[in-house]
C-alpha positions in Angstrom: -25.8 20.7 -24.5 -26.5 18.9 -27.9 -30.1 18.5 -26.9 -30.6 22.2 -26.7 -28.4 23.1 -30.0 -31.1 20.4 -31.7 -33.9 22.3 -30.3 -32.6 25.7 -31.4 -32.4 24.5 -34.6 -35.7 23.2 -34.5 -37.2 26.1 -34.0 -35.3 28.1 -35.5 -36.6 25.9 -38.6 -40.1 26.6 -37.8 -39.6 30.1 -37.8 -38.3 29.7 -41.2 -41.3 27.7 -42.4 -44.1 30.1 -40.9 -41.9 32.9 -42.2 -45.5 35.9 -42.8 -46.9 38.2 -40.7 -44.9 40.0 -37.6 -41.8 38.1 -38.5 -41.4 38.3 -42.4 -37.6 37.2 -43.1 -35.5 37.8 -46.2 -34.4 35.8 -48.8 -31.1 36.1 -47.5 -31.8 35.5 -44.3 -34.3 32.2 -45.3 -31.2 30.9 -46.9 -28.8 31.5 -43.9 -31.6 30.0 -41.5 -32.1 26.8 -43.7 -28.3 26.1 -43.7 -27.7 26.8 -40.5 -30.4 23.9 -39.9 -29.3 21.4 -42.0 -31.6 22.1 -44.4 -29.1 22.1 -47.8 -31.2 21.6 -50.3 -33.4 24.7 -49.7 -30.8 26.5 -48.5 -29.4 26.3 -52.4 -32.6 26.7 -54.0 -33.4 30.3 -52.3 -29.6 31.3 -52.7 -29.7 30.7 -56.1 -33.1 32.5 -56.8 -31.2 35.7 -54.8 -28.5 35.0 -58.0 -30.9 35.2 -60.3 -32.3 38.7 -59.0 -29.5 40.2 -57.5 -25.8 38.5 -59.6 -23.4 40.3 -56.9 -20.3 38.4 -55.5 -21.7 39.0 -51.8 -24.6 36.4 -52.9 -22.5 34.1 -55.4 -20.4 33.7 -52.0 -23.7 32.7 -50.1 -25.1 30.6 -52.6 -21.4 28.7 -52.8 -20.9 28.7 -49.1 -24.6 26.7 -49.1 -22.5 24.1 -51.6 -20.1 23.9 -49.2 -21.8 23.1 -46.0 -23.8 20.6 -48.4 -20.4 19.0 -49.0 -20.5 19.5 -52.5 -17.3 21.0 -52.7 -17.0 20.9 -57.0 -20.0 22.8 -57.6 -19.0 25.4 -55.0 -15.6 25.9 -56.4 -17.8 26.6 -59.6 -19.6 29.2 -57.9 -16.4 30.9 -56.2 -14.7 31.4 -59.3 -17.8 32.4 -61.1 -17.8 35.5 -57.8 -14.3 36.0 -58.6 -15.0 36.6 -62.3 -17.8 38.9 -61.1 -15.3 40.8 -58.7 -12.8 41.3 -61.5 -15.4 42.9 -63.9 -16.6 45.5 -61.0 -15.6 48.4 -59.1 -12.8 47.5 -56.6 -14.5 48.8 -53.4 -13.7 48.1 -49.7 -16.5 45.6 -49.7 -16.3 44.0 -52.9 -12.5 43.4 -51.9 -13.5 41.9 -48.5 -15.6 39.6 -50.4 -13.1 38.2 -52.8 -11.0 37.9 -50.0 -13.8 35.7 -48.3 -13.9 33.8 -51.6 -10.8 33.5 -52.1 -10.2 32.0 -48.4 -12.9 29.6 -49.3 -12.1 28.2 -52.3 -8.4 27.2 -50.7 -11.0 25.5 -48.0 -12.6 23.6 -51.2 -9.0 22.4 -52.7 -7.9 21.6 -49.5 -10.6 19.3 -49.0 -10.9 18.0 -52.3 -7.3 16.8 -51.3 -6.2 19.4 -54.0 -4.2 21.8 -52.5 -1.6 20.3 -54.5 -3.5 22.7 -57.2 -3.1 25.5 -55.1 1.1 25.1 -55.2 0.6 24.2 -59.0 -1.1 27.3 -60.1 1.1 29.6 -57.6 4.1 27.8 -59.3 2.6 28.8 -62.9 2.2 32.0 -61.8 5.7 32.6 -60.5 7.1 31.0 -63.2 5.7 33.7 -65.4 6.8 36.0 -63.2 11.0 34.8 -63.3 10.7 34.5 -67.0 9.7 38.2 -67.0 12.4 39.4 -64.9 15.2 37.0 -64.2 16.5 39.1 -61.2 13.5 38.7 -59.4 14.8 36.5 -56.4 11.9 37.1 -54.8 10.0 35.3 -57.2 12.3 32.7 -57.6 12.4 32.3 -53.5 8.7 31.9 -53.2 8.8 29.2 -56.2 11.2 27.2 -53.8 8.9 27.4 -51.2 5.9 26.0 -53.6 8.5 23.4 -54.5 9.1 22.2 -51.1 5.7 21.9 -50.7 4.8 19.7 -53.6 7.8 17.7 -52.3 10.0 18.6 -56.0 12.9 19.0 -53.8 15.5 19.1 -56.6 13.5 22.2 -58.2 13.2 23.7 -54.9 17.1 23.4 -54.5 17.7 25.1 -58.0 15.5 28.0 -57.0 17.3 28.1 -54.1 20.7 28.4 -55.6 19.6 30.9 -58.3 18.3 33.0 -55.1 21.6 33.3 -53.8 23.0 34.0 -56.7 21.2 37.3 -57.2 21.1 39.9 -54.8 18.9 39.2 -52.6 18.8 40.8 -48.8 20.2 39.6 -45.2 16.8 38.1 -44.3 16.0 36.6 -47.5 19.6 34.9 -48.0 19.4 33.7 -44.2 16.1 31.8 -45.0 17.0 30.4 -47.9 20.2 28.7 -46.7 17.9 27.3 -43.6 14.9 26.0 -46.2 18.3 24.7 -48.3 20.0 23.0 -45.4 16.4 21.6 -44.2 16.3 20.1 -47.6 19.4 18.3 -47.8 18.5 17.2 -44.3 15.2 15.2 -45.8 17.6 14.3 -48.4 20.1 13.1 -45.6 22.9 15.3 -47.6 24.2 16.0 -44.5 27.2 17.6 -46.2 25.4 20.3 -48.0 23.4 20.8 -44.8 26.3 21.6 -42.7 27.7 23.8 -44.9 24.3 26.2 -45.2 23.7 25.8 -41.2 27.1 27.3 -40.9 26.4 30.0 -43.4 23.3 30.8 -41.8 24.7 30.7 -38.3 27.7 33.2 -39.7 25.0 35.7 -41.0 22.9 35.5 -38.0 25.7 35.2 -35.4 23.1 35.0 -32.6 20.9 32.5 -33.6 21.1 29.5 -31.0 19.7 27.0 -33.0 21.6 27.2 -35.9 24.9 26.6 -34.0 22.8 23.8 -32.7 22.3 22.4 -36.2 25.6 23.0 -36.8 27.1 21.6 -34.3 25.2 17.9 -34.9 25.6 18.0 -38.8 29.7 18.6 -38.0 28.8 15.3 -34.9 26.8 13.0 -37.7 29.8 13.6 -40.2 32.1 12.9 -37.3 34.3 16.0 -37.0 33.8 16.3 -33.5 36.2 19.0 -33.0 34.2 21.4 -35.0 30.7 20.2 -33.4 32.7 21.0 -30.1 33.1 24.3 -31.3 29.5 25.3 -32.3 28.2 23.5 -29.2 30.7 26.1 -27.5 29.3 29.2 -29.8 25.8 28.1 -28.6 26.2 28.1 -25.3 28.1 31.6 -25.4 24.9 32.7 -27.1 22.3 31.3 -24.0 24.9 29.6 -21.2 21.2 27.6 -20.2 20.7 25.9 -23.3 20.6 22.1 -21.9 20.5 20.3 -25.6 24.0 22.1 -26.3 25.7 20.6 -22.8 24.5 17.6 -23.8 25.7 17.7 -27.5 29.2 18.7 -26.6 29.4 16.3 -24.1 28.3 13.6 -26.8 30.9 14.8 -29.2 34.1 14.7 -26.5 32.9 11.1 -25.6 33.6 10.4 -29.2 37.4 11.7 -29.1 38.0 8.5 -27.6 40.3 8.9 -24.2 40.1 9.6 -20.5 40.1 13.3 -20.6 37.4 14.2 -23.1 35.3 11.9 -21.0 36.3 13.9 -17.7 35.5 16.9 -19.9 32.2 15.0 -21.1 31.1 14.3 -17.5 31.5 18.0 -16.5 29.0 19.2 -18.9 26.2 16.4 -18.6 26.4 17.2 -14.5 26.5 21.2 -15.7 23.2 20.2 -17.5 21.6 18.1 -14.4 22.7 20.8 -12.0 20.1 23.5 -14.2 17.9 20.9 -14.5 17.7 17.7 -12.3 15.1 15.4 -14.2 16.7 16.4 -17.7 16.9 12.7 -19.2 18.9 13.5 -21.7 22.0 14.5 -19.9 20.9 11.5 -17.2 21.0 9.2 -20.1 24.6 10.5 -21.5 25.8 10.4 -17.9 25.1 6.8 -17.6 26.9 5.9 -20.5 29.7 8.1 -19.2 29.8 6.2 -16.0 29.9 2.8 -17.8 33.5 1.4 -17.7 33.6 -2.8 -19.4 32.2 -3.4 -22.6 30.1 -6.4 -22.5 27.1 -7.6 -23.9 25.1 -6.3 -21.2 26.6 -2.7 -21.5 26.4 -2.7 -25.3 22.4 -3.7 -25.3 21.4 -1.3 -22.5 23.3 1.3 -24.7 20.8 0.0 -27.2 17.7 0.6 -25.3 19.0 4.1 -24.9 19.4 5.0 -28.3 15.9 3.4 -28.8 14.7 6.0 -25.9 16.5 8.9 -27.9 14.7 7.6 -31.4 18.3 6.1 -33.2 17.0 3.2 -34.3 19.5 2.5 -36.3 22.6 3.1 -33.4 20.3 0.7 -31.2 20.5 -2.0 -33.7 24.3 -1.8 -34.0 24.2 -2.0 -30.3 22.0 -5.3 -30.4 24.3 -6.7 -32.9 27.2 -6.2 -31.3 26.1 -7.5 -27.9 25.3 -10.6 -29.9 28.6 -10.9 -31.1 30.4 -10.1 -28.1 27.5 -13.0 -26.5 26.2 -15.3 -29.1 23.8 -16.5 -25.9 23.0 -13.3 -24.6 18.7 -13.0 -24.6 17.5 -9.9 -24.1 20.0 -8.5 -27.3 17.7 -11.0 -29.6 14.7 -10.0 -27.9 15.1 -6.4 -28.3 16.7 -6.5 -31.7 13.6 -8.7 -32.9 11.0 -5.9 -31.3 12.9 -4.0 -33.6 12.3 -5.8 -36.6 8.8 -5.8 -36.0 8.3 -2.4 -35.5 9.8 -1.9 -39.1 7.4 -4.8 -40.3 10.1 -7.4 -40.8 8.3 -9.8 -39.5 10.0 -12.8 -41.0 13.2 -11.6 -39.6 11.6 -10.9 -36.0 10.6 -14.5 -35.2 13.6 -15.7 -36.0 15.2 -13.4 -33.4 12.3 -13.6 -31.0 13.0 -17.8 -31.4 16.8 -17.1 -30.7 15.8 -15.1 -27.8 13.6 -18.3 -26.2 16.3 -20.4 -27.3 18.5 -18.9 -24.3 15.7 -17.8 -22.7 12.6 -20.0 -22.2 11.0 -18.0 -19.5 10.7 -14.9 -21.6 6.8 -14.8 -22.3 7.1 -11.3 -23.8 8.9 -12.7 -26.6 6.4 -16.0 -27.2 3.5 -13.7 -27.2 5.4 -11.2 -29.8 6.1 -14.0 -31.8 2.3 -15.1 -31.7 1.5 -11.6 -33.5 4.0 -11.7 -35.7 3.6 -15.2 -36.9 -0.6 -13.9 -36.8 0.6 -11.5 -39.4 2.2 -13.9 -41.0 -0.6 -16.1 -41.4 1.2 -19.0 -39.5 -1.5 -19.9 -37.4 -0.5 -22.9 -35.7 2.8 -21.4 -34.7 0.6 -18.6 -33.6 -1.9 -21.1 -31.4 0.6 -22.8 -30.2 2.8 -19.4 -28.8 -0.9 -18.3 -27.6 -1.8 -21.0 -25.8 1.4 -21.1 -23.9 1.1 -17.7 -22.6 -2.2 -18.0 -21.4 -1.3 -20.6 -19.6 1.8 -19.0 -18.1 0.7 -15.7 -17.8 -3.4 -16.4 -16.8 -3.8 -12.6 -15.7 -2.4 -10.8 -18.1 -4.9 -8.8 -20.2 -2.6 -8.3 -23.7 -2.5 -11.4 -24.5 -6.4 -12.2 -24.4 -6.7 -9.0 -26.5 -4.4 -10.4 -28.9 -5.0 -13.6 -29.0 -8.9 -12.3 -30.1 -7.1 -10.2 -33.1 -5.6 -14.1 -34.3 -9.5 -15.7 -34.0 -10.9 -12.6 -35.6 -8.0 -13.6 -38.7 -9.8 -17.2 -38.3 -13.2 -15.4 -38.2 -13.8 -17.6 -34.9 -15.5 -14.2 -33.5 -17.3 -16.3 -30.7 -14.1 -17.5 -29.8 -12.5 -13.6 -29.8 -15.6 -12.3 -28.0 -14.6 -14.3 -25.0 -11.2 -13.4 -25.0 -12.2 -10.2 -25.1 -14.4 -10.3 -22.4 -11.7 -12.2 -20.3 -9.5 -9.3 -20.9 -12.3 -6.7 -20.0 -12.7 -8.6 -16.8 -8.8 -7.8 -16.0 -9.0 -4.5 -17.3 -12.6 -3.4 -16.6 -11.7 0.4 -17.9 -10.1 0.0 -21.1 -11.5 2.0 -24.3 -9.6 -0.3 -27.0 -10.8 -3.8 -25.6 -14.4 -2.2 -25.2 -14.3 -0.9 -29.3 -12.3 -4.3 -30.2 -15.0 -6.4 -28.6 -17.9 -3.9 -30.2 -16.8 -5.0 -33.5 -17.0 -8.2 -32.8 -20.4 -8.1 -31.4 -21.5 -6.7 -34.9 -19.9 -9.3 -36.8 -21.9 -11.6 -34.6 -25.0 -9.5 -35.1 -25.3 -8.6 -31.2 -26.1 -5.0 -32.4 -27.4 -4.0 -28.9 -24.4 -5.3 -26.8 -21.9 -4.0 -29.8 -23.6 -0.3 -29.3 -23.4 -0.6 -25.5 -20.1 -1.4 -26.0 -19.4 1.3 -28.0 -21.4 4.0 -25.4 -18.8 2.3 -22.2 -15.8 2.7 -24.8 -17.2 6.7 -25.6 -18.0 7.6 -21.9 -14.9 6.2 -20.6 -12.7 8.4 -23.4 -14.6 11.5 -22.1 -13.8 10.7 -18.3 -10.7 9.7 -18.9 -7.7 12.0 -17.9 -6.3 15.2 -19.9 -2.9 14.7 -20.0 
């Protein structure tokens, strides 16, 4: 496919060069042919001679979309602006507007690429902020400014907008949005609070809005009143009786009232949830924990490795640090707290717990080898040799570690040394993209440019066979 794109440019470029007798092309069309090849320089130079004979926005726009494709994004904002200057001084026909709009659309193109649409926000924000000082009533204005706000991530402004909005008399839709942008807000904020109390508005003006009882109801569960989360949970489900997340959530916030019958109550909506929907793991993961009965160590850290599924961090390492308290000797709670830590890039704090976790657990080479890394990171090297060559030698088969253990020679700059890991690897995992680009770039630091682009080529034809998930 590429092969006949390049030859369609090709001669498509030729016809532009011959360009006399039967086939006599335009300026404007010259220019359009040479950009559309590639060609930018000449592409600029015939758009800007059209300028100079014919200073209409239509060819400012074609002349500025030539900068563009020439990635000289300055000198075609330039241009833009100098069409939109035109535009302003002319008469205000169809056309003329569809080309301003045109501009317009590409000069936000421009900013954004120039990593400036930051400006855009700034200039809207100017803009409306001669617009409230004008008329103070206009919520409108002031509602839009909150939005620009939010974007240029001045939260507090964006709340103060916000508040002056709902102050003034604004309409149903316009006060339902604002107290959802105000309550997302205070969620990034994590006033939770503040949030709860503009969910709840929101979900009393729209009164059939799932969702917000659904935000509701987990504000009212992170603050802990889980009576009132039981309630919204309930309101949602009146609202769509096959809303899974909401069975779940309620069930969640009974568990939490702390005796037998709010679990039996618990139990009956997580089975209500798996009855709609057998392979919902949310509602199989709640049920477990229902089923659980003993608090122990074990219980406590494979609670832990669910709230880690669910993406609560945090709850998991509570988990982990109770289990260890309940179990000073207890393994896996080290182990999984430490893979923690690491993940956050603590990686001090991880091999301590990954060392606690071999303490009790010798056998455990997932821990050695994490400890290798971290203590890689660290720039221990001998530690991380050491943990190395005791995984290799436990684990001879297993492909990670030769891929890793090339990532602390590359750190050594021993790249012969990480070439043949890498290759060992390969050889256990013939089919895998990251080893083939890891040992690429290791060919080039060795100056094997033909094997490190061969290795590149496997690693590129193996992405394009591979899978679509």
């Amino acid at each position: 496919m590429m092969k006949c794109y390049d030859l369609a440019k090709f001669t498509i470029y030729q016809v532009a060069e011959m360009n006399k007798g039967l086939i006599e092309l335009s300026p404007v069309q010259q220019a359009l042919i040479y950009s559309f090849c590639e060609n930018h320089d000449k592409a600029i130079q015939v758009s800007e001679g059209i300028t100079l004979s014919r200073p209409e926005i239509a060819m400012y726009t074609l002349l500025a979309k030539a900068q563009m494709k020439a990635k000289r994004n300055k000198e075609a904002m330039r241009i833009f602006k100098k069409a939109l200057d035109i535009f302003s001084h002319s008469d205000k026909g169809p056309n003329a507007v569809a080309a301003s709009a045109d501009c317009l659309y590409n000069l936000g193109l421009c900013y954004t690429e120039e990593d400036d649409i930051q400006m855009a926000y700034k200039l809207a924000i100017t803009d409306l902020t001669i617009a409230v000082n004008k008329d103070k009533s206009s919520y409108i204005a002031f509602y839009n400014r909150a939005l620009c706000y939010t974007k240029m991530s001045e939260l507090r402004m964006a709340l103060t907008d916000y508040g002056i909005v709902l102050l003034l008399d604004a309409g149903e839709t316009v006060m339902l949005n604002t107290f959802i942008n105000r309550g997302l807000i205070y969620i990034e904020l994590e006033q939770y609070t503040f949030a709860l109390e503009d969910f709840k508005q929101a979900a009393l003006i729209s009164k059939t809005n799932v969702s917000l009882c659904q935000a509701t109801a987990m504000c009212y569960h992170r603050n802990k009143e889980f009576k009132e989360a039981v309630d919204f949970f309930t309101w949602a489900l009146k609202i769509d009786p096959c809303f899974l997340d909401a069975y779940v959530g309620r069930g969640n916030s009974h568990m939490e009232y702390g005796h037998d019958e709010a679990a039996k109550q618990a139990q009956k909506d997580f089975l209500k949830a798996l009855h709609m929907n057998p392979t919902y793991t949310k509602a199989r993961i709640s049920l477990g924990y229902n089923l659980q009965i003993n608090t122990t160590a074990e219980f406590l850290t494979n609670r832990g490795v669910i709230h880690e599924f669910m993406g609560q961090q945090q709850n998991a390492m509570r988990d982990y640090q109770a289990a260890i308290s309940l179990n000073p000797t207890y393994s896996l709670a080290y182990f999984n707290a430490g893979n923690i830590y690491f993940h956050h890039r603590q990686f001090s704090q991880a091999t301590d717990y990954f060392s606690k976790a071999l303490k009790f657990d010798p056998e455990n080479e997932c821990a050695v080898m994490n400890r290798a890394i971290a203590n890689t990171i660290l720039k221990k090297y001998k530690e991380a040799k050491e943990d190395f060559a005791c995984v290799v030698e436990r684990c001879p088969f297993w492909a990670a570690v030769y891929l890793n253990r090339a990532h602390f020679y590359c750190c050594l700059k021993q790249y012969e040394l990480a070439e043949g890991d890498l290759s060992k690897a390969l050889s256990l995992k013939p089919d895998d993209v990251l080893i083939y680009s890891r040992r690429a770039e290791v060919r080039g630091k060795l100056g094997l440019i033909e094997e490190a682009m061969a290795d590149y080529t496997q690693a590129l034809d193996l992405q394009e066979c591979a899978p679509m998930m």
